[in-house]
gemmi code that builds the backbone of each chain (N, CA, C; Angstrom):
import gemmi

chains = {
    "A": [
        ("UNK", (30.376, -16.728, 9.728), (28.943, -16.647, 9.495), (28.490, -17.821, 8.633)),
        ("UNK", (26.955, -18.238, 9.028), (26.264, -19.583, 8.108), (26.567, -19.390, 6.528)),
        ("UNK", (26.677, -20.078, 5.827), (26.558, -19.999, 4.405), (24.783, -20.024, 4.068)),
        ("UNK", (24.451, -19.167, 3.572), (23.013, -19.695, 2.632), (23.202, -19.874, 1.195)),
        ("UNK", (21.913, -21.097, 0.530), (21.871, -20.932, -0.607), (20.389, -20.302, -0.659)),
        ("UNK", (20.048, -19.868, -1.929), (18.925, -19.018, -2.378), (18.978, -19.938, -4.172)),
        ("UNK", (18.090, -19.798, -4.667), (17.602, -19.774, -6.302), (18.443, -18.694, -6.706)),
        ("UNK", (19.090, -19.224, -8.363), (19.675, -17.771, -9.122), (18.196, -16.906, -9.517)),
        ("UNK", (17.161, -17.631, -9.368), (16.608, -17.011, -10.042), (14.982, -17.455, -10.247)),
        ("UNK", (14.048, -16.150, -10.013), (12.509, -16.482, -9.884), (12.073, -15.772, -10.539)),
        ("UNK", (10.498, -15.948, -11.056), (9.909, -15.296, -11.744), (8.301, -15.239, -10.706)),
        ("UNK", (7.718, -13.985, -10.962), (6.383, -13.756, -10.591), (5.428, -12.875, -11.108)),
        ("UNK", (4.251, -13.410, -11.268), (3.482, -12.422, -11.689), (3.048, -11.442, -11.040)),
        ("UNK", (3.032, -10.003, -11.395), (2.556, -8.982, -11.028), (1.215, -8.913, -10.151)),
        ("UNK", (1.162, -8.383, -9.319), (0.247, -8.595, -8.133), (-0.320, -9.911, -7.126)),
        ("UNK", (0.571, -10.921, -8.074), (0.738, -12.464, -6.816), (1.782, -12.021, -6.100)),
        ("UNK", (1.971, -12.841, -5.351), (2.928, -12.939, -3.887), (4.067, -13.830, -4.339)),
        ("UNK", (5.123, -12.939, -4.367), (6.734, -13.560, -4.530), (6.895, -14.186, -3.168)),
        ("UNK", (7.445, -15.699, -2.957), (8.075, -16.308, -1.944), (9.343, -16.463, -2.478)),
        ("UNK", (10.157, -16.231, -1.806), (11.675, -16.374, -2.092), (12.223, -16.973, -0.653)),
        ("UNK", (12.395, -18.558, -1.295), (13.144, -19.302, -0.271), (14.778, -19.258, 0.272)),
        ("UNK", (15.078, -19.795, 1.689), (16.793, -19.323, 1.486), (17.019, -20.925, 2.499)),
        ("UNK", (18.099, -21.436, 2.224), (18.487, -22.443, 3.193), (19.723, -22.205, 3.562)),
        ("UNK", (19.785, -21.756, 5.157), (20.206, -22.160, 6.063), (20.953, -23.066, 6.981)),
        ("UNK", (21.211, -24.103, 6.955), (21.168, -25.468, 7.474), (22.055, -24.947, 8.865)),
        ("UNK", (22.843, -24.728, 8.251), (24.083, -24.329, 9.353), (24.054, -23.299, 10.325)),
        ("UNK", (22.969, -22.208, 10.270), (23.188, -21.409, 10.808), (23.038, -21.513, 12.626)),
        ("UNK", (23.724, -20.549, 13.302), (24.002, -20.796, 14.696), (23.148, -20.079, 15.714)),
        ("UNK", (22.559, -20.470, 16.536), (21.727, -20.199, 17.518), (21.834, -18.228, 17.772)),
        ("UNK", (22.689, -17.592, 17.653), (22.901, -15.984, 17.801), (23.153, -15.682, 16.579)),
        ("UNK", (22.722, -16.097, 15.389), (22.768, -15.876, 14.018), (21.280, -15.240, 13.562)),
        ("UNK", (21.106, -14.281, 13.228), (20.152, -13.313, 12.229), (20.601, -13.889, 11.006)),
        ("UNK", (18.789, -13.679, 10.793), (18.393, -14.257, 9.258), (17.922, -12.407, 8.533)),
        ("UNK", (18.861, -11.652, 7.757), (18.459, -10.519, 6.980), (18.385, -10.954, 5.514)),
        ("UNK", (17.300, -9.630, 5.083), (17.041, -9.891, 3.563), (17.280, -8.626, 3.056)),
        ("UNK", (18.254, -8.436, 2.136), (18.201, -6.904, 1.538), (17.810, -7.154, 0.011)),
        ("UNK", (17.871, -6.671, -0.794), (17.956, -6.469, -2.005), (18.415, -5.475, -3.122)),
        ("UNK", (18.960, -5.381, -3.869), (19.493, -4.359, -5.019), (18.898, -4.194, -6.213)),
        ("UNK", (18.107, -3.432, -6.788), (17.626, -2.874, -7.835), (18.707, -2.482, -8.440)),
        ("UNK", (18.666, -2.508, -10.248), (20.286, -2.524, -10.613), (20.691, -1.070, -10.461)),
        ("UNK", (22.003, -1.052, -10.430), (22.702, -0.389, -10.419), (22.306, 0.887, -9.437)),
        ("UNK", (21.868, 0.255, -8.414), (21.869, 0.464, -6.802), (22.208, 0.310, -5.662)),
        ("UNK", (22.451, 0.975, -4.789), (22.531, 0.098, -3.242), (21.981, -0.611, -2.825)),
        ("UNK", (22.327, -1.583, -1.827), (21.197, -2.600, -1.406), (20.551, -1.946, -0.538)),
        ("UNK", (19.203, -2.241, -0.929), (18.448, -1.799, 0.214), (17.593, -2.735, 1.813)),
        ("UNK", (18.154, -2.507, 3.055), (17.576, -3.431, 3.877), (16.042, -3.730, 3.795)),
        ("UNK", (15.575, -4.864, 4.226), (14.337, -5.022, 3.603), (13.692, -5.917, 5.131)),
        ("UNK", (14.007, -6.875, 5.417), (13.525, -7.401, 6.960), (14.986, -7.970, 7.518)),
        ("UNK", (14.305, -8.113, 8.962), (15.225, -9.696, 9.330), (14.716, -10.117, 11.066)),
        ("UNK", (14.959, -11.099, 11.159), (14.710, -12.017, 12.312), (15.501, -12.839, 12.806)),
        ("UNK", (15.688, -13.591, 13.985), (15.951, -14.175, 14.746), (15.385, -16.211, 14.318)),
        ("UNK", (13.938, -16.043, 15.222), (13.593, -17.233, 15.380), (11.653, -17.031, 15.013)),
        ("UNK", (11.482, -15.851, 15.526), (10.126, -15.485, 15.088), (9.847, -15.033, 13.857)),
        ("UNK", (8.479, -15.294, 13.145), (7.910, -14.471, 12.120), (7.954, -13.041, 12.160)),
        ("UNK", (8.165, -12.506, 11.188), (8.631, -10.956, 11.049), (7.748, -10.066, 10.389)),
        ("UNK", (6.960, -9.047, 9.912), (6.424, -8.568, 9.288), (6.571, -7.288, 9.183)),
        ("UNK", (7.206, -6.601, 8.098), (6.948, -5.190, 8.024), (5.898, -4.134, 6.959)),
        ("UNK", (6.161, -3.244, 6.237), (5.335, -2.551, 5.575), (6.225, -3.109, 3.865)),
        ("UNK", (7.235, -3.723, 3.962), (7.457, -4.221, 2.692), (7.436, -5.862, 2.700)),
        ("UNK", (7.620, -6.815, 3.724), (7.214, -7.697, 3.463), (6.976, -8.272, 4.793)),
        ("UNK", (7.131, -10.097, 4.568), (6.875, -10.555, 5.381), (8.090, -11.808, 5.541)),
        ("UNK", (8.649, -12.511, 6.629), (9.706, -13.430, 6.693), (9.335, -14.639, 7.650)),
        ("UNK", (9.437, -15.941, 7.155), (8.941, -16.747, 8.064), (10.057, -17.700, 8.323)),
        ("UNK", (10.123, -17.984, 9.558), (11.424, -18.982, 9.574), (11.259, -20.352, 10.475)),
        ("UNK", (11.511, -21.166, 9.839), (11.113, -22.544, 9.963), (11.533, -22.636, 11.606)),
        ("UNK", (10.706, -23.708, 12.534), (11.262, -23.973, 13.472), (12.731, -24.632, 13.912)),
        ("UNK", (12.787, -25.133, 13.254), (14.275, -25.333, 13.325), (15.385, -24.340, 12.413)),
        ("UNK", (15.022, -23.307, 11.886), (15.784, -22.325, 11.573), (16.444, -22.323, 10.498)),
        ("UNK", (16.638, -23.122, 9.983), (17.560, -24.410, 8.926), (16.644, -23.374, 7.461)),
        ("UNK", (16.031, -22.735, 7.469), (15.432, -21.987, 6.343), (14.635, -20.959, 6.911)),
        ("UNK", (14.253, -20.206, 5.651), (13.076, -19.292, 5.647), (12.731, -18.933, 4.239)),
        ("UNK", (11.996, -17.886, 4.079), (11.288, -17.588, 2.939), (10.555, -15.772, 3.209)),
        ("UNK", (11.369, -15.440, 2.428), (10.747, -14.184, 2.287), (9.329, -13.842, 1.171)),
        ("UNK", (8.650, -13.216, 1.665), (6.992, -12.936, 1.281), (7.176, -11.461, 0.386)),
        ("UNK", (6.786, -10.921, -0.458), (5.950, -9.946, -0.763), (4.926, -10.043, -1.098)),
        ("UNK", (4.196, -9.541, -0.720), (2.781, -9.911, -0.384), (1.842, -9.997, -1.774)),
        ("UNK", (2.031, -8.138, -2.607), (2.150, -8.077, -3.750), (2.995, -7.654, -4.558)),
        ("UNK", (3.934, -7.924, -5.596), (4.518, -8.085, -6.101), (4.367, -6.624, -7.478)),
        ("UNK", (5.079, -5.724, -7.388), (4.851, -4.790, -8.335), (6.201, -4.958, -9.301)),
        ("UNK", (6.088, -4.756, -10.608), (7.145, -4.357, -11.338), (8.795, -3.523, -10.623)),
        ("UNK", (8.081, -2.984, -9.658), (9.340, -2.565, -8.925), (10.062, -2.899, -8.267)),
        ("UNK", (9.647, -4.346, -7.642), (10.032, -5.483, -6.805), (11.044, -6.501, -7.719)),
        ("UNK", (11.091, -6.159, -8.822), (12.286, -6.670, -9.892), (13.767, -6.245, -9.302)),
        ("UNK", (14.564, -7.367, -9.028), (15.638, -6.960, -7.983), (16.230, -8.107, -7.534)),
        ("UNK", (17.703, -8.229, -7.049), (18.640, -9.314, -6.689), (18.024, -9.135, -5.147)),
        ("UNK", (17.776, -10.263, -4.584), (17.523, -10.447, -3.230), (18.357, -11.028, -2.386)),
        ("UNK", (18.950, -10.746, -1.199), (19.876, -11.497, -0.618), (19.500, -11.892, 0.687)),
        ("UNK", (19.833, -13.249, 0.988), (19.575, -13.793, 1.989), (20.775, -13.734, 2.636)),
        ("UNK", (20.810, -12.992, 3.922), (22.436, -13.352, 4.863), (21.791, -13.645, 6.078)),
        ("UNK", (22.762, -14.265, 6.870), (23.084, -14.724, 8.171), (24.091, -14.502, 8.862)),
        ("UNK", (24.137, -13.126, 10.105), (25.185, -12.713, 10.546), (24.544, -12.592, 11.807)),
        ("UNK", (25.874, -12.856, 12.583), (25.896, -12.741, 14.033), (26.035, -11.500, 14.713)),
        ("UNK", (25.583, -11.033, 15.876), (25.672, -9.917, 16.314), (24.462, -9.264, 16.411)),
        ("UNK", (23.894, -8.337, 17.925), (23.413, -7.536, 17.917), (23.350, -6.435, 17.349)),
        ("UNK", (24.565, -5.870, 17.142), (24.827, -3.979, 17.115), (25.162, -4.023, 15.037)),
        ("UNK", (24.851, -3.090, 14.463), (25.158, -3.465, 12.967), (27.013, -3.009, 12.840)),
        ("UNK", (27.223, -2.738, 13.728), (28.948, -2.341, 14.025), (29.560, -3.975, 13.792)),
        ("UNK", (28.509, -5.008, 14.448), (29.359, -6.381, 14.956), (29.083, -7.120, 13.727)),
        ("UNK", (30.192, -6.918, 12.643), (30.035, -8.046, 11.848), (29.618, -7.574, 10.494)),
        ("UNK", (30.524, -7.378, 9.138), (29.783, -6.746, 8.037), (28.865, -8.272, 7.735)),
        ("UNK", (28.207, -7.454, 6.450), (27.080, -8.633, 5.464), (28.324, -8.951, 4.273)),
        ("UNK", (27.806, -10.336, 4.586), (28.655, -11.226, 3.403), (27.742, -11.596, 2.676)),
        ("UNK", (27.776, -10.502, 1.172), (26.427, -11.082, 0.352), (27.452, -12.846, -0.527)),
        ("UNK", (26.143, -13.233, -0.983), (26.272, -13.934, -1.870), (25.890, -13.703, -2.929)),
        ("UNK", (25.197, -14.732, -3.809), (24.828, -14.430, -4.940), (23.687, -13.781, -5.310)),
        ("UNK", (22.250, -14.304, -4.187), (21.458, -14.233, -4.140), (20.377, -15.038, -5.392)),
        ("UNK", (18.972, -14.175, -5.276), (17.958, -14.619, -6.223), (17.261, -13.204, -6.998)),
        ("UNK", (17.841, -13.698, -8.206), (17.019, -12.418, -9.479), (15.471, -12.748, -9.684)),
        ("UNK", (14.630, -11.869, -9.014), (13.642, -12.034, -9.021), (12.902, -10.719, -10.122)),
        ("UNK", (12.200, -11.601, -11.092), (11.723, -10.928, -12.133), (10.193, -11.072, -12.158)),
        ("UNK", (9.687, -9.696, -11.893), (8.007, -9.263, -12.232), (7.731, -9.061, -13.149)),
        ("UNK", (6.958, -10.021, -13.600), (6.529, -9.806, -15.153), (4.562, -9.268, -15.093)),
        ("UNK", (4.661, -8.337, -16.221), (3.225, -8.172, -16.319), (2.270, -9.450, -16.520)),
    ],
    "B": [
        ("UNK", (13.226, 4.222, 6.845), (15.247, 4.218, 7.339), (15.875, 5.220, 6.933)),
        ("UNK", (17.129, 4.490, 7.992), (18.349, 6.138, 7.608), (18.888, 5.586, 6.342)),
        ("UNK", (19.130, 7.361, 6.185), (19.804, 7.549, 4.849), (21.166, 7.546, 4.425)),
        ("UNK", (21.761, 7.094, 3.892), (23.538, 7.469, 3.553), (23.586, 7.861, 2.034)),
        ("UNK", (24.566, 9.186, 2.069), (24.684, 9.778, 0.389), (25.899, 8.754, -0.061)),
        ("UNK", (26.046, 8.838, -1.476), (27.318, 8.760, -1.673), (27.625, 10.078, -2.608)),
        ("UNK", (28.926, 10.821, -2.845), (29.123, 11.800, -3.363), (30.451, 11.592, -4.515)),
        ("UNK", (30.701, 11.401, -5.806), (30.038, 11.515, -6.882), (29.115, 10.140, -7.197)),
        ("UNK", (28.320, 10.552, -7.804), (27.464, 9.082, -8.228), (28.123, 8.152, -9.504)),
        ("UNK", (29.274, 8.998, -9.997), (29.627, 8.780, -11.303), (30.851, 9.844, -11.368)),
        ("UNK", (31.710, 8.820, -11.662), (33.272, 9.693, -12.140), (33.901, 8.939, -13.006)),
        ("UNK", (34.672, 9.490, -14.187), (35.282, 9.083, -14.970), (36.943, 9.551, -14.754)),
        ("UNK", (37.681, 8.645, -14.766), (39.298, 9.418, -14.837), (39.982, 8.516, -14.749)),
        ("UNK", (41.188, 9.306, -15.693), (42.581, 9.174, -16.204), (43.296, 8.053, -15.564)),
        ("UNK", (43.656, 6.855, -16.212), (44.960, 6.073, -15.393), (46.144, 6.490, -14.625)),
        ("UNK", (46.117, 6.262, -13.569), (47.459, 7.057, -12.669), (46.555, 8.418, -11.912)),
        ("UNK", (45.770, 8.665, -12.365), (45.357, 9.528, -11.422), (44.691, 9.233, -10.278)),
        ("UNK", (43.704, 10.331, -9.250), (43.104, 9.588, -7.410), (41.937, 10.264, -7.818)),
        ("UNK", (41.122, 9.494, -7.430), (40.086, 9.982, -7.020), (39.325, 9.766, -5.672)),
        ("UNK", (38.487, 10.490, -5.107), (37.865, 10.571, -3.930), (36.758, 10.350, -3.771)),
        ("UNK", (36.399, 9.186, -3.162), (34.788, 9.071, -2.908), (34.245, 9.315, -1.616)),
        ("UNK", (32.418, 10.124, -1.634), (32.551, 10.711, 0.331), (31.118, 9.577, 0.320)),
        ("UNK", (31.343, 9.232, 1.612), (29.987, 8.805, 2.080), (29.559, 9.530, 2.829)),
        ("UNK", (28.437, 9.477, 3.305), (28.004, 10.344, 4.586), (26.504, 9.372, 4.956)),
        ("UNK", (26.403, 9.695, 6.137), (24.883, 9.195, 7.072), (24.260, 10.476, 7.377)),
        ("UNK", (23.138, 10.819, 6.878), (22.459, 11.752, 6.850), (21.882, 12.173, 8.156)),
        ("UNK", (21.184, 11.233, 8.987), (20.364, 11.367, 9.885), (20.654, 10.560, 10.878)),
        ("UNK", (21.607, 10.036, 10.721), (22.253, 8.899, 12.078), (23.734, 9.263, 11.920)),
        ("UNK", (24.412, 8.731, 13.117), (25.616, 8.844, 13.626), (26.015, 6.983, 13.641)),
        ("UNK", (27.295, 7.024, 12.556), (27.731, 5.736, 12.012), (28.734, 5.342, 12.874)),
        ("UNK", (29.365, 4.690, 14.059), (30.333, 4.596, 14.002), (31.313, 3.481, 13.116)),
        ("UNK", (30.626, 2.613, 12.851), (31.658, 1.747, 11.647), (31.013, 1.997, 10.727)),
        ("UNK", (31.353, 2.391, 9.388), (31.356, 2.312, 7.792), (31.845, 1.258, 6.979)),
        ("UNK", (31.067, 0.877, 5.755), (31.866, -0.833, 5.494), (32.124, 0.149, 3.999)),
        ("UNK", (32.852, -0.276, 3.388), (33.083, 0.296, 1.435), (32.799, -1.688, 0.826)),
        ("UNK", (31.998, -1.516, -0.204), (32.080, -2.646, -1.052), (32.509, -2.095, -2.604)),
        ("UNK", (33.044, -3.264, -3.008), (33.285, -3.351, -4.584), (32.232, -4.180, -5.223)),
        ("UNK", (31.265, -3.663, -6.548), (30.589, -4.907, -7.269), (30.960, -4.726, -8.561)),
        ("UNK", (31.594, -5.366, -8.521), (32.059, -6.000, -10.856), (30.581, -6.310, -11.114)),
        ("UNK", (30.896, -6.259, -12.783), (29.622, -5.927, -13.265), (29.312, -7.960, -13.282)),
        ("UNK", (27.708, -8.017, -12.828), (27.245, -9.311, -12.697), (27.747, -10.029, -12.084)),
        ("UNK", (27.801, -9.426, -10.846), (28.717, -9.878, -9.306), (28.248, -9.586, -8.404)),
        ("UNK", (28.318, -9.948, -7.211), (28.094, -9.650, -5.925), (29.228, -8.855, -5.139)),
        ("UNK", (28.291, -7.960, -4.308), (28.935, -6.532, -3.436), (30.493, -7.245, -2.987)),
        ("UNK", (31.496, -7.136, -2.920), (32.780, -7.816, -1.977), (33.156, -7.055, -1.353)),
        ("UNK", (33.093, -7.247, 0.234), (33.973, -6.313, 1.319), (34.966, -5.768, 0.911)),
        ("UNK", (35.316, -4.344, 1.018), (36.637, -3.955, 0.702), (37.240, -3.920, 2.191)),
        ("UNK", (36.603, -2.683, 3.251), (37.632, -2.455, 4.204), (36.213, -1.811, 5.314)),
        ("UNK", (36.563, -2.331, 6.785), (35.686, -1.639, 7.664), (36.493, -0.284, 8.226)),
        ("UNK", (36.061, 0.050, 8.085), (36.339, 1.649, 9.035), (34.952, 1.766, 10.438)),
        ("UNK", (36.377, 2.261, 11.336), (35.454, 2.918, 12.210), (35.591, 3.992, 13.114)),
        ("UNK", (35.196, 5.101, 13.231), (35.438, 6.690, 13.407), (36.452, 6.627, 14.198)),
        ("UNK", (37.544, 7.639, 13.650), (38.904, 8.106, 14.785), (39.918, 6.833, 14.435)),
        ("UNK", (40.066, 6.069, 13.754), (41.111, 4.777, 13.870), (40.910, 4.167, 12.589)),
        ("UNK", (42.010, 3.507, 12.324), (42.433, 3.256, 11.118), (41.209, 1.483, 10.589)),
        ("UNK", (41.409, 2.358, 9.351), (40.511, 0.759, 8.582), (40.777, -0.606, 8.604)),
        ("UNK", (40.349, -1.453, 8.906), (40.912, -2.891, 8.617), (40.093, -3.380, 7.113)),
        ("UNK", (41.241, -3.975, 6.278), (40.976, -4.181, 5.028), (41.002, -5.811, 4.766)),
        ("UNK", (39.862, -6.247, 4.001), (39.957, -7.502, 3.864), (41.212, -7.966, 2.934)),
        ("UNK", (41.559, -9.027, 3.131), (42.376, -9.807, 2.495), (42.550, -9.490, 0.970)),
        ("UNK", (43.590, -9.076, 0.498), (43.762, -8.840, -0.941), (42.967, -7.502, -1.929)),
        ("UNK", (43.060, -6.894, -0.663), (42.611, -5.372, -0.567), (44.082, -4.470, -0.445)),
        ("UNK", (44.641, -3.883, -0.879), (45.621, -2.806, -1.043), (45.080, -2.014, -0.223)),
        ("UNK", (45.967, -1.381, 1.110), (45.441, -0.414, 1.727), (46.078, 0.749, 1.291)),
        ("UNK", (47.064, 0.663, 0.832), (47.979, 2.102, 0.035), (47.316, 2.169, -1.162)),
        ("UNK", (46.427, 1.420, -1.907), (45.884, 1.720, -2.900), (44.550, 2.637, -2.725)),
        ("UNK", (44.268, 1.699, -1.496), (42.440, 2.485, -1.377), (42.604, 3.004, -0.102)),
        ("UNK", (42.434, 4.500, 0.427), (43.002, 5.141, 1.229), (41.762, 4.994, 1.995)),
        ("UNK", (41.441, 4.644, 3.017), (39.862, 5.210, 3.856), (40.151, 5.818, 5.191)),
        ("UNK", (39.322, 7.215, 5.275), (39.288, 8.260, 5.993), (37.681, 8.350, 6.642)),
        ("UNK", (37.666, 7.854, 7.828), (36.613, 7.831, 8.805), (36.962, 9.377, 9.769)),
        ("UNK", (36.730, 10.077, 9.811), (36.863, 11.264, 10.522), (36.189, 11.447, 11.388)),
        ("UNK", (34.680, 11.306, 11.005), (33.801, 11.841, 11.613), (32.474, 10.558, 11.616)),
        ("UNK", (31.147, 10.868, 12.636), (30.611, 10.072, 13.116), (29.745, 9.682, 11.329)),
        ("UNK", (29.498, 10.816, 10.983), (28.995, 10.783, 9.721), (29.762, 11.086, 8.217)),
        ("UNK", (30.459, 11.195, 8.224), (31.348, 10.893, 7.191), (32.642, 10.149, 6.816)),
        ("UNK", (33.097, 9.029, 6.271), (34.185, 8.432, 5.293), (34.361, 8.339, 4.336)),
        ("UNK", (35.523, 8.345, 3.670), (35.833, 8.607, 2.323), (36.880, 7.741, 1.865)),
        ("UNK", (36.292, 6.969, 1.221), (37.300, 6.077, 0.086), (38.398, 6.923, -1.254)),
        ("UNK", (39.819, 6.951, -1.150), (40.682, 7.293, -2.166), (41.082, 6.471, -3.093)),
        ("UNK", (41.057, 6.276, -4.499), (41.710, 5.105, -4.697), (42.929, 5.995, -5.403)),
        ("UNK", (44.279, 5.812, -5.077), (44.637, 6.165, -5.627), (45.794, 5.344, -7.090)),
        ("UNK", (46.274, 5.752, -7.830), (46.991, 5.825, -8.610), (46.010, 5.272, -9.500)),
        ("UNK", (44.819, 5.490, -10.167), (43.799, 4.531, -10.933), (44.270, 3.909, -12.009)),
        ("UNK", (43.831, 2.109, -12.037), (43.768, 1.665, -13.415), (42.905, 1.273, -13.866)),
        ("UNK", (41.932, 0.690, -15.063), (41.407, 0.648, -15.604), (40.552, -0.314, -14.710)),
        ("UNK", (41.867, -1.433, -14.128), (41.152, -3.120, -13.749), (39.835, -2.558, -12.580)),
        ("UNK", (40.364, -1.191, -11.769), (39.725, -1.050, -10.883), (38.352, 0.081, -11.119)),
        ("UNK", (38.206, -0.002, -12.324), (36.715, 0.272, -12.772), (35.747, -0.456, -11.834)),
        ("UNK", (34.488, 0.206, -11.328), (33.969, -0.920, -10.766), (32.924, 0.223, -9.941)),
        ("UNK", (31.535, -0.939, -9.035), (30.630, -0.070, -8.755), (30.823, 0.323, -6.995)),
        ("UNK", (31.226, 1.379, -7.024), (32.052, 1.397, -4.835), (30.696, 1.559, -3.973)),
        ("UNK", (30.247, 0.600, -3.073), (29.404, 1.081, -2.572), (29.492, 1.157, -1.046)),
        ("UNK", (29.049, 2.383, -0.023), (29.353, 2.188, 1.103), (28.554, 1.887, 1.993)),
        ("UNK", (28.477, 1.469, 3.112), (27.087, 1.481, 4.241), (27.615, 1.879, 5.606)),
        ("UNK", (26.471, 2.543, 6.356), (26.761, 2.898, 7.662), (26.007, 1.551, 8.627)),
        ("UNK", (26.590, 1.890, 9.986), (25.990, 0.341, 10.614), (25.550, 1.176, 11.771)),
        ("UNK", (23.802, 1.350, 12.132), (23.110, 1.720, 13.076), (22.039, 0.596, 13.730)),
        ("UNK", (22.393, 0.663, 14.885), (21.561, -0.493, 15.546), (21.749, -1.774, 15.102)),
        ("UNK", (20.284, -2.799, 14.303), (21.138, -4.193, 14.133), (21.024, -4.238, 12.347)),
        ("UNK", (20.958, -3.254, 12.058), (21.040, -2.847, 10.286), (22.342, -2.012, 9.920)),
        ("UNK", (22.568, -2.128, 8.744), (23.519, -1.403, 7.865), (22.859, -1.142, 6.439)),
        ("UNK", (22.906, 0.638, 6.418), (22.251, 1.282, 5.753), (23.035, 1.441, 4.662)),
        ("UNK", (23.035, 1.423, 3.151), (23.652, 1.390, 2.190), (23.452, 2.566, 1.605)),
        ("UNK", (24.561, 3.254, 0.845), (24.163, 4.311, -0.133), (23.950, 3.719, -1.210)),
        ("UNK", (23.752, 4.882, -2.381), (23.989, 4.649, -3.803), (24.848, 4.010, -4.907)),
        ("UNK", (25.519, 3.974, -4.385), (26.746, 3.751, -5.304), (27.851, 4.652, -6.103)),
        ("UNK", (28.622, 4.473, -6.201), (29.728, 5.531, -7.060), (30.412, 4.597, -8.088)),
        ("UNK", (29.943, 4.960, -9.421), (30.193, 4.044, -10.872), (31.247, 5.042, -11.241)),
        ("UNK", (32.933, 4.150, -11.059), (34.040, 4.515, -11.271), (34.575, 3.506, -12.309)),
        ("UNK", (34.997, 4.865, -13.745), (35.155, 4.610, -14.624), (36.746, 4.836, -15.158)),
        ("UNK", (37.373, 3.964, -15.214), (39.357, 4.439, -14.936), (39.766, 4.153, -16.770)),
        ("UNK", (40.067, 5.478, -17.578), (40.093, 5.255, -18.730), (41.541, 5.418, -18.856)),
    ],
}
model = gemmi.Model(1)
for chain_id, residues in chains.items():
    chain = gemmi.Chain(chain_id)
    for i, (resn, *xyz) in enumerate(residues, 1):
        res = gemmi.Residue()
        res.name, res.seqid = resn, gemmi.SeqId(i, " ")
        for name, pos in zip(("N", "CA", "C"), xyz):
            atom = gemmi.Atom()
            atom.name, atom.element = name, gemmi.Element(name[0])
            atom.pos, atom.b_iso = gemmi.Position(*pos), 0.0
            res.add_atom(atom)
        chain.add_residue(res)
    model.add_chain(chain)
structure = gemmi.Structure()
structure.add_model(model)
structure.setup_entities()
């Protein structure tokens, strides 16, 4: 699977819009771009993911460059609760059977009042 | 999304002794289960995939006589670790893999005194 890098680390204000960038470079044409995240001393929780198109759900939004080589995850607004390690992976496979998630380090994203 | 328990959320015990951790998928039928390890101010690390009826494959430098995993059923596996030492304090977390996601539980904060 692609390697991504992400930021150790972002800050946002409460009710602006967190962008949290991830690069890509490497990743391979049947490679998914997912974003989960972990609130501490939690499970990660799945959060979006895509292919090649823009993504949008009821927690955020994911945009991925035309050449694929990046993206950037959106919350739209940003609550104190959105304080949380974010992970950017890139894994191959349709079925969630094909292929565990290889987290990395990710990005500590901190909501401040 | 689907849900996965983990069952204890929190155990403390004795060096040399086993303990048992259960996952379960609440509302979906898992056939592969992944177990992660996270040290504290670390990222999740694959322990071992399981997948229902057949034996686990364990990543590299994973003890499989140490950490016993029991996939039985479509919705339940269970991580053993047995003979506990201290080093293997740590936060166990499991996920089920439905469709092109893998659903994470809670976590189980195992404490080896």
């Amino acid at each position: 699977d692609a390697k991504t890098t992400q930021p150790p680390s972002m800050d946002c204000a409460e009710g602006r819009a967190a962008n949290l960038p991830c690069n890509h470079s490497t990743i391979s044409g049947n490679e998914y771009v997912y974003w989960y995240r972990q609130i501490h001393s939690q499970g990660p929780q799945y959060i979006i993911h895509g292919l090649k198109n823009n993504e949008t759900n009821e927690m955020a939004s994911l945009i991925i460059t035309e050449d694929r080589k990046s993206s950037t995850l959106i919350l739209p607004h940003a609550t104190l609760r959105d304080t949380a390690v974010y992970y950017c992976i890139v894994r191959v496979g349709m079925g969630g059977s094909q292929g565990n998630l290889i987290f990395g380090k990710g990005t500590k994203l901190s909501v401040k009042p | 999304g689907a849900v996965v328990s983990q069952h204890p959320s929190r155990v403390i015990c004795k060096s040399g002794t086993s303990v048992k951790i259960e996952c379960r998928s609440l509302d979906f039928q898992a056939t592969t289960m992944f177990w992660y390890r996270q040290f504290p101010k670390k990222s999740l690390m694959l322990m071992a995939t399981s997948n229902e009826g057949s034996k686990a494959t364990y990543e590299q430098g994973v003890e499989k006589d140490k950490f016993l995993i029991n996939h039985a059923s479509l919705t339940l596996s269970t991580l053993t670790v047995t003979s506990a030492h201290p080093e293997d304090s740590s936060f166990y977390i499991c996920s089920g893999a439905w469709g092109r996601e893998q659903y994470f539980g809670p976590g189980t904060r195992l404490t080896v005194t």
